[in-house]
C-alpha positions as CSV (number, residue, x, y, z in Angstrom):
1,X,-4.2,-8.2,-17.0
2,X,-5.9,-5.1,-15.2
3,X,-3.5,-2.9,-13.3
4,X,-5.3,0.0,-11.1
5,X,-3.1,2.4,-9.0
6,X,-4.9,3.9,-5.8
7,X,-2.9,6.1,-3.5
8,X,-2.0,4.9,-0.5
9,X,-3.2,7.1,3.0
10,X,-0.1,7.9,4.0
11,X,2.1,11.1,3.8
12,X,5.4,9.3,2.7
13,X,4.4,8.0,-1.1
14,X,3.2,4.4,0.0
15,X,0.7,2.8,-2.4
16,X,-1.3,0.2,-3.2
17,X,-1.1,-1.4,-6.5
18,X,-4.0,-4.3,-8.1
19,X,-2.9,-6.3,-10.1
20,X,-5.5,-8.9,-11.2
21,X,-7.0,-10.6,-8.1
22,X,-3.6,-9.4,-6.0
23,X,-2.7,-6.2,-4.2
24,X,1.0,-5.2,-3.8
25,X,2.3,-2.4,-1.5
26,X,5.1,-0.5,-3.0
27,X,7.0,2.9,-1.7
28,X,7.5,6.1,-3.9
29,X,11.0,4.4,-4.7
30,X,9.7,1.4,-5.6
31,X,10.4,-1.0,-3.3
32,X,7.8,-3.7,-2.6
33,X,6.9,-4.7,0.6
34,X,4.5,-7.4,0.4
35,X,1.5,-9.3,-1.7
36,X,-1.8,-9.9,-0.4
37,X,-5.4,-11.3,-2.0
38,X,-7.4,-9.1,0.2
39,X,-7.6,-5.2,-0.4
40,X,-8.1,-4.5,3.4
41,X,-4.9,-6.4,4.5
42,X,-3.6,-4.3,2.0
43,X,-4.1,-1.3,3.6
44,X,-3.6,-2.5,7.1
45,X,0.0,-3.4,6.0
46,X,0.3,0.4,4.5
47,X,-1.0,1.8,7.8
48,X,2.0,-0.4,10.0
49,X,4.6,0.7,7.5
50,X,3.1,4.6,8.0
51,X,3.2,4.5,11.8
52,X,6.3,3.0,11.7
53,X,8.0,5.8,9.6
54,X,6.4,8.3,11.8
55,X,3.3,9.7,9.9
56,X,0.3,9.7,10.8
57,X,-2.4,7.8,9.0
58,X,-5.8,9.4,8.5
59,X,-9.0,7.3,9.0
C-alpha cells in the first residue's frame, strides 16, 4: 500500500493524505475530516475547511 503526504494550501496544518486510490483530509492534530476517490474534491474540501477557519487559501 502506497502512502504519499502532500501539504495541504492552507495556513492552519490541513493536509491531504493518498492512500492507494483514496485521498483523506486530516488536521495538524489529526482529526479526519473526510474520504474522497478524486484528488480535486480533495482539495476543494481543504479549501471549505480553510475559509471556514478564517485563512485564506492561495490559488
Amino acid at each position: 500500500m502506497t502512502t504519499q503526504h502532500a501539504p495541504a494550501h492552507s495556513p492552519d496544518g490541513l493536509r491531504i493524505q493518498q492512500i492507494a486510490d483514496r485521498f483523506e483530509v486530516y488536521n495538524s492534530s489529526g482529526e479526519f475530516f473526510g474520504t474522497y476517490l478524486v484528488r480535486t474534491a480533495a482539495e476543494k474540501r481543504v479549501a471549505l475547511l480553510a475559509q471556514r477557519a478564517g485563512h485564506p487559501v492561495p490559488r
